[in-house]
C-alpha positions in Angstrom: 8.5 2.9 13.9 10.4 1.9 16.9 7.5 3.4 19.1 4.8 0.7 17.8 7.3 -1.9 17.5 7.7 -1.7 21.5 3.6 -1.2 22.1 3.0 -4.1 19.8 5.6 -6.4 21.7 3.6 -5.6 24.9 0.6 -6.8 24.1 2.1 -10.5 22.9 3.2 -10.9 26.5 -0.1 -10.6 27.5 0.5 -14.6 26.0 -2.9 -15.6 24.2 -4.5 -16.1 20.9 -6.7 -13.0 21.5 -3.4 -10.9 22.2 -1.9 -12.7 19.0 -4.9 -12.0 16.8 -5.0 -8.1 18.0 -1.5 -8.0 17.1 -2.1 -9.1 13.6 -4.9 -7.0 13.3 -3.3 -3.8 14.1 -0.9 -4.6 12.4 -2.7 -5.0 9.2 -4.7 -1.9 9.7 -1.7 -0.2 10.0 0.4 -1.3 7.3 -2.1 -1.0 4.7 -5.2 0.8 6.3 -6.1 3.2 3.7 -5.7 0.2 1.0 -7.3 -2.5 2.7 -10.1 -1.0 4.4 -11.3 0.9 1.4 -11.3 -1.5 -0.6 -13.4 -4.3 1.1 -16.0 -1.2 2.5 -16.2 -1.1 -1.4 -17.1 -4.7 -1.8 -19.5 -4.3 1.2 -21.3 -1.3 -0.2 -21.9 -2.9 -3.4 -23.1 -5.6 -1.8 -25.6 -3.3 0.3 -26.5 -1.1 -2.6 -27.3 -4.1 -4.9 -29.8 -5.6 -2.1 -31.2 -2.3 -1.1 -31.5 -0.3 -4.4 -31.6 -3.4 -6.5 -29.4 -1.4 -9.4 -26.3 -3.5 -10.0 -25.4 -1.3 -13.0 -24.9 2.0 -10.9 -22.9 -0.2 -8.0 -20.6 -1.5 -10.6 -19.6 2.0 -12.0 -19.0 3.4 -8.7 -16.8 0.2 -7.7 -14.4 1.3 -10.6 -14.8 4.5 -10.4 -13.5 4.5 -6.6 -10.8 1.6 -6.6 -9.4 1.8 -9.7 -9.7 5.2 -11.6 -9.9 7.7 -8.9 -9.3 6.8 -5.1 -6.9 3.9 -5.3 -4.9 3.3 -8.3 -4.8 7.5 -9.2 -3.9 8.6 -5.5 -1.5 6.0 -5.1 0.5 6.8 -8.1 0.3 10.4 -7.8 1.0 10.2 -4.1 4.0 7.6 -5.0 6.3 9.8 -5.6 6.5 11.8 -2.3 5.7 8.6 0.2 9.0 7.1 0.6 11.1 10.3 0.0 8.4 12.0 2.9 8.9 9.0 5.7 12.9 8.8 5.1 13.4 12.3 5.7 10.8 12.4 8.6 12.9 9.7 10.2 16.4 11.4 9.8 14.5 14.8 11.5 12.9 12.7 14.6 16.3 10.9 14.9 18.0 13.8 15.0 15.8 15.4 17.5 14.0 18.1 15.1 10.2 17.1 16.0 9.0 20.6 15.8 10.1 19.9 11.6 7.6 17.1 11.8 4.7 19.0 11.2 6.2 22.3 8.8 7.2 19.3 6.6 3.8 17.4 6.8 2.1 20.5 5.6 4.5 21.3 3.1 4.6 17.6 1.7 0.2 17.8 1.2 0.5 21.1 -0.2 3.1 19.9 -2.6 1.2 16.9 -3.2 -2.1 18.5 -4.0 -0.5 21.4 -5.9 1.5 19.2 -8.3 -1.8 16.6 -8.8 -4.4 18.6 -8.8 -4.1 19.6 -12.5 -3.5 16.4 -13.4 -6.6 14.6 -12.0 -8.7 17.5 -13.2 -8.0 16.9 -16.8 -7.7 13.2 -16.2 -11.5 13.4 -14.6 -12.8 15.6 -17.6 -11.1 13.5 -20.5 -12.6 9.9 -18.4 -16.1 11.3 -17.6 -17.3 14.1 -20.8 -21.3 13.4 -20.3 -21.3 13.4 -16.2 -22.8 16.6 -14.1 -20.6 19.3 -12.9 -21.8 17.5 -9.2 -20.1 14.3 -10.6 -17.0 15.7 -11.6 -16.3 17.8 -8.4 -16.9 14.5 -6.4 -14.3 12.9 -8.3 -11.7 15.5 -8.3 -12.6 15.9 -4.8 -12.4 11.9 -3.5 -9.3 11.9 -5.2 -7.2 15.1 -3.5 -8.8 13.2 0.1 -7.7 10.1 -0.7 -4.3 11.1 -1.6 -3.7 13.1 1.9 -4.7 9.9 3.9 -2.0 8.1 2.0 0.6 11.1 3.7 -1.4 11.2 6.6 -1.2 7.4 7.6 2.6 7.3 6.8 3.1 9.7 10.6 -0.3 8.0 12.2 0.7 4.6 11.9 4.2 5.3 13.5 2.5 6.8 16.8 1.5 4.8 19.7 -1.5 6.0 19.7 -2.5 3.0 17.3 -5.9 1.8 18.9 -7.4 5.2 18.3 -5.8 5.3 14.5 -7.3 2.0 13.7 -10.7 3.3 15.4 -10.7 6.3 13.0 -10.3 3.8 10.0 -13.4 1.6 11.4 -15.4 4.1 12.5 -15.1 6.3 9.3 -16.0 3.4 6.9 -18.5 2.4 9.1 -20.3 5.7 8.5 -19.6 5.2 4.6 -21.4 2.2 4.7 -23.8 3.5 7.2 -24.6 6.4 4.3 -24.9 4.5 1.5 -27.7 1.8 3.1 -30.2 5.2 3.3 -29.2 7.6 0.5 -27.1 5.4 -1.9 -29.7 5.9 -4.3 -27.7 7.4 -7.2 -23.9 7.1 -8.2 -23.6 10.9 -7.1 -24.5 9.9 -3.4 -22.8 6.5 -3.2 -19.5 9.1 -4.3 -20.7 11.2 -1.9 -20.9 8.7 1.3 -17.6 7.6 0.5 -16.2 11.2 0.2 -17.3 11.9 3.6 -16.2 9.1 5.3 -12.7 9.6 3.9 -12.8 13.3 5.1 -13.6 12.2 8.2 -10.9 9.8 8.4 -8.5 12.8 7.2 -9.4 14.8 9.2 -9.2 12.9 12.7 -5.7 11.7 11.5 -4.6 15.3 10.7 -5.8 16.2 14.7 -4.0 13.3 15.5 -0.5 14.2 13.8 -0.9 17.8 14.8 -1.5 16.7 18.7 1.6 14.8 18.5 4.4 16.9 16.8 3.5 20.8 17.7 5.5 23.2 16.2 5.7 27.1 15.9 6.3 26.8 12.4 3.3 26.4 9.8 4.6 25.2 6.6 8.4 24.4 5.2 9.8 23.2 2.0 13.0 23.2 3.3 13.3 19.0 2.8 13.3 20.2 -1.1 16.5 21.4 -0.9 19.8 19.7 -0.3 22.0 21.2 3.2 23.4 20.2 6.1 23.5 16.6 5.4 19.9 16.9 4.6 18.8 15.7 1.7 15.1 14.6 0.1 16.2 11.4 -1.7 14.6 11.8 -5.1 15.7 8.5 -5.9 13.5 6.8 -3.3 10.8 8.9 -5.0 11.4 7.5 -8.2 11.4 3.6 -6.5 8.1 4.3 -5.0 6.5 5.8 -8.1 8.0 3.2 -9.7 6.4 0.5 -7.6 3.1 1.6 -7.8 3.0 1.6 -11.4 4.1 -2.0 -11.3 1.3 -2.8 -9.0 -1.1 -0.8 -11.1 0.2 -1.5 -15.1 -1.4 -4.6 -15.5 -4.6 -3.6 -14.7 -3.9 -0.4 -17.0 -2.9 -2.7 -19.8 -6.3 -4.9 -19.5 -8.4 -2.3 -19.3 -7.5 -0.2 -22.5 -6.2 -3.3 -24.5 -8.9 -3.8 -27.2 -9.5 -7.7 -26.8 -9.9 -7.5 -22.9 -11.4 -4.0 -22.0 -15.1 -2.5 -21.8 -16.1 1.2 -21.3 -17.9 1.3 -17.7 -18.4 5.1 -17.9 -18.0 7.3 -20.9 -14.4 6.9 -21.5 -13.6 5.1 -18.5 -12.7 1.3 -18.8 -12.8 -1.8 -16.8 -11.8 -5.8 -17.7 -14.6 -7.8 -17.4 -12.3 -10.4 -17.4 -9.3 -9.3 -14.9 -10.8 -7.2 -12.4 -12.9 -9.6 -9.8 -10.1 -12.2 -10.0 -7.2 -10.2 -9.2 -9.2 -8.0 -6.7 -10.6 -10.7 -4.7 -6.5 -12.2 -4.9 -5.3 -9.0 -3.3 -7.5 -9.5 -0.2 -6.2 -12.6 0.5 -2.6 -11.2 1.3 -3.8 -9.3 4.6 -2.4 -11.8 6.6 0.7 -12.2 5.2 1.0 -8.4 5.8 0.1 -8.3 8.9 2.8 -10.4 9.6 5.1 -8.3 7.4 4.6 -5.5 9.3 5.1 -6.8 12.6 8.3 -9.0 11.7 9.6 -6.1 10.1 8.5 -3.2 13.0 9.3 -5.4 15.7 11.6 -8.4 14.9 14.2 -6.8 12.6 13.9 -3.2 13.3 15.2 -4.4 17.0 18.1 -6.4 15.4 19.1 -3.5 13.2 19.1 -1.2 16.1 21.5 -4.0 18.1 23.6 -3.7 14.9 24.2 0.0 14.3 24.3 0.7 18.1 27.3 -1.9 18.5 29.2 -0.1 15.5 28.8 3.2 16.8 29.4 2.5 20.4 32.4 0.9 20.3 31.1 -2.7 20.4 33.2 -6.2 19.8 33.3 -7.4 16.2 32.2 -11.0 17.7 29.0 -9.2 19.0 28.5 -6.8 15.8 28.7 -10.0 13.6 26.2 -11.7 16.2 23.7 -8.6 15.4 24.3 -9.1 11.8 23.6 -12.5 11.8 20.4 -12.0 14.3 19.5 -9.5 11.3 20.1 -12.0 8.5 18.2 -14.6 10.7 15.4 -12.4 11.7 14.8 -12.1 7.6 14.8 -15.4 6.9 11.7 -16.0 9.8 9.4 -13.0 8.2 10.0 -14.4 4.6 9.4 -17.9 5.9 6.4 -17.2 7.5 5.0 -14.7 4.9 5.2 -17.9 2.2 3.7 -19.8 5.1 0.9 -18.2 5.9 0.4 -16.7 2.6 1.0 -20.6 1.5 -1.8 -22.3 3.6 -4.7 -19.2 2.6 -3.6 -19.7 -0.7 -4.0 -23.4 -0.7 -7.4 -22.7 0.8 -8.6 -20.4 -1.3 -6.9 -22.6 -4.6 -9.2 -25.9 -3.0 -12.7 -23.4 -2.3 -12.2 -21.2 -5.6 -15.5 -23.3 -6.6 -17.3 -22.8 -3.8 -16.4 -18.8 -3.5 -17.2 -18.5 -7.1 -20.7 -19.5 -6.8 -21.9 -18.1 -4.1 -20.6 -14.4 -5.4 -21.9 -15.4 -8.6 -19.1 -15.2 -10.2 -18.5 -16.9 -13.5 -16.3 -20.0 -13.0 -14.8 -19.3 -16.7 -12.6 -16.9 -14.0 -11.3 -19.5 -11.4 -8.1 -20.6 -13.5 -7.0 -16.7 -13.7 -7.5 -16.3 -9.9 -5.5 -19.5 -9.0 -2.8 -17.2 -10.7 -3.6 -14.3 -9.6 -3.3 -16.0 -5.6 0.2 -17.3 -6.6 1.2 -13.5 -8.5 0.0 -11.4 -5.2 1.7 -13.5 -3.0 4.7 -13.1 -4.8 4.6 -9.5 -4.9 4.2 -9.6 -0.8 7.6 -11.3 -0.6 8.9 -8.4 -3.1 6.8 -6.2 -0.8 8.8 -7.6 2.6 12.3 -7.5 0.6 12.1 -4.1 -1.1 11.2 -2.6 2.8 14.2 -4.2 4.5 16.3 -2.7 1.5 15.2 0.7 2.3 16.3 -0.5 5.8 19.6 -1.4 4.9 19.6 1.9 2.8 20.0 0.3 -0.6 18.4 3.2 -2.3 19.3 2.5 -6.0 18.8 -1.3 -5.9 14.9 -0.7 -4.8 14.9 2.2 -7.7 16.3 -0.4 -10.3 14.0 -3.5 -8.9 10.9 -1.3 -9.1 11.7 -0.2 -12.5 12.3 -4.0 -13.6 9.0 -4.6 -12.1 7.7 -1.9 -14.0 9.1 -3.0 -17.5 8.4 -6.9 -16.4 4.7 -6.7 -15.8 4.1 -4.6 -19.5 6.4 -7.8 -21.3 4.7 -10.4 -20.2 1.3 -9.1 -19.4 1.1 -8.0 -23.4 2.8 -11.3 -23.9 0.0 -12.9 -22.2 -2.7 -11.3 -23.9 -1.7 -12.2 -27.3 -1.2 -15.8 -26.5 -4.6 -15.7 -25.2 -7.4 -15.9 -22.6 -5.9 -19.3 -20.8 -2.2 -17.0 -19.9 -4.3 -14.1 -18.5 -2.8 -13.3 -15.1 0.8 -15.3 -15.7 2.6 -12.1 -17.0 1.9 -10.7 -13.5 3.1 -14.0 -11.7 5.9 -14.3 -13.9 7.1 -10.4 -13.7 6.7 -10.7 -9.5 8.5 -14.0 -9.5 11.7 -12.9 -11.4 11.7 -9.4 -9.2 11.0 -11.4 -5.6 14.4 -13.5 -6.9 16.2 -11.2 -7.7 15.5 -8.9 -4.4 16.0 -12.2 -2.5 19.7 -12.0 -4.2 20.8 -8.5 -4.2 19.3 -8.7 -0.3 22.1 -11.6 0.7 25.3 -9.5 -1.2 23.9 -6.5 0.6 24.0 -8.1 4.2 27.3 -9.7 3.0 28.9 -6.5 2.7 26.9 -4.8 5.2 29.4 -4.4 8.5 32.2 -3.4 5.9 29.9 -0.5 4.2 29.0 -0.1 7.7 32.0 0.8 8.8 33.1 2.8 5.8 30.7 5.0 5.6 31.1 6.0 9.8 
């Protein structure tokens, strides 16, 4: 990511807020395009359909349908697996000079993706939707195998300079969704299919986009499957990612198919009426704070890191590598600080206008206490967010596998926990699971960097 670190830092020496804000806004695009983009060109579409087609019902099943059972929370999972292994070993290739790997290993990485899913969401599709057309089912199956290459594709597009044009394609493309839906989002079939299209579209141009940047003689490799030469697909960051997303994700899973919170949206697909708006409307209110993740992390520490490790291999004083270190340690300490900052001032805003926000998206106000909550939880889970990323930095491979399996195990606890004590704890499992996790990250994160020049240097 060193390439957009430095295009990033360029622009902030243009020295104004309009540079600042296109930093932040690039920045969030980047780090969470796919995720952020989609889902409030959900909220707008809904939104559209409702005024245009006056059929709430239909808008509401395709909201679910898209975010939570099939484009979002499926892809993300299935896809969980492979991200993190998929940009580590990218990373060791480009730093060893292989870029004509880049692309073998991008095909090979979809085709394993889609080959090992694509069973799986099939029968998941035909068990969640029995009574729906053929049409419907193919348009599920079909958003979801699109949706889950974008989430491979943005992990090379975001680290090329080329980011103005990446973060056009993620405009333009839901643009057109919502362009679609306003004239022939008539029917659930279409609304699927508008969104289908625009997320092709958006594939597609960052496939051109990835294939432009790394040529290569070679089609397709599965070489990264197999451990030689000091090359090795790290299973274990597989299993932290998939891990992760689960955590994110089993909340939601628990309150939509526990019996005193859930309600069937679509045949044998459920929804909360209780959870969903609350904790979806909470999760839009971290883009800044990842914006600022991103950057911090891209440009701020990655530079430090690179001070670090270039000082240990080069020969450098141990007065300057513990001066790196501690720029490292310091540089952390900044992001988090203004992650709960920022996160800390739109959450207070949003705690002091839940009212106000409530009303006028006609929202029941029985649901304001859970959002508070579910603010707090989602802000949390961006400070595990920022510390689980400059683990995998730092190379701490196992701790991120062990943290995102204590989030995992966490969130079912206390969320179940919460359900049982009833309605007034809904959401708190989900604060309390992220708040123990972001701790404990925070603590494993200072005996890392504690140990880091010696590991450092044992490991050379």
């Amino acid at each position: 990511m060193a390439g957009i670190g430095f295009e990033l830092k360029k622009i902030l020496k243009e020295d104004s807020i309009f540079s600042i804000m296109r930093v932040y806004g690039y920045s969030a695009v980047l780090s969470a395009g796919p995720w952020i983009i989609s889902m409030v060109a959900i909220i707008v579409i809904g939104l559209v359909n409702i005024y245009n087609f006056k059929n709430p019902g239909q808008t509401v099943e395709f909201q679910v349908i898209v975010t939570y059972s099939i484009a979002i929370a499926a892809s993300s999972l299935m896809t969980g697996m492979l991200q993190l292994p998929f940009t580590r070993y990218i990373a060791d290739r480009i730093y060893d000079g292989d870029n004509d790997l880049v692309m073998p290993i991008f095909f090979g990485t979809l085709a394993l993706n889609l080959g090992g899913s694509f069973l799986i969401v099939m029968a998941l599709v035909l068990y969640l939707f029995p009574n729906q057309s053929l049409l419907f089912v193919i348009l599920a199956i079909s958003t979801f195998v699109i949706m889950s290459c974008v989430w491979i594709a943005n992990i090379l597009a975001a680290s090329l300079k080329k980011y103005k044009l990446v973060v056009s394609f993620y405009l333009s493309s839901y643009g057109i969704i919502l362009l679609l839906s306003f004239y022939i989002g008539s029917s659930i079939e279409n609304l699927m299919f508008c969104f289908l299209i625009g997320t092709t579209i958006l594939f597609i141009s960052l496939f051109f986009l990835i294939i432009e940047a790394y040529p290569s003689k070679e089609a397709i490799t599965f070489e990264f499957l197999e451990k030689h030469e000091n090359k090795e697909f790290y299973w274990s960051l597989g299993f932290a990612g998939l891990f992760f997303n689960l955590g994110v994700w089993i909340d939601k899973f628990i309150f939509w198919y526990h019996p005193l919170t859930g309600y069937y949206v679509l045949d044998n697909m459920k929804a909360s009426l209780v959870y969903d708006m609350p904790i979806f409307l909470a999760y839009l209110s971290i883009i800044p704070g990842m914006a600022i993740f991103f950057y911090r992390l891209e440009v701020d520490f990655a530079e430090k890191y690179d001070l670090f490790f270039n000082a240990v291999r080069d020969g450098g004083t141990l007065r300057r590598i513990k001066e790196f270190k501690q720029d490292m340690v310091t540089s952390i300490r900044i992001s988090l600080r203004e992650i709960l900052i920022v996160q800390g001032i739109i959450s207070f805003i949003l705690l002091i206008s839940s009212e106000f926000i409530f009303e006028q998206l006609k929202i029941p106000l029985l649901y304001k206490n859970l959002f508070n909550i579910d603010i707090v939880g989602v802000q949390l889970q961006l400070g595990f967010m920022s510390m689980l990323a400059v683990l995998h930095y730092i190379n701490k491979k196992y701790e991120t596998l062990y943290l995102s399996l204590a989030f995992v195990i966490l969130n079912i606890i206390f969320t179940l926990l919460s359900i049982y004590l009833g309605a007034e704890y809904y959401g708190y499992g989900f604060a309390i699971a992220t708040l123990i996790v972001f701790i404990a990250s925070i603590l494993v994160i200072r005996d890392a960097l504690d140990e880091l020049d010696y590991e450092t240097f044992m490991f050379i």
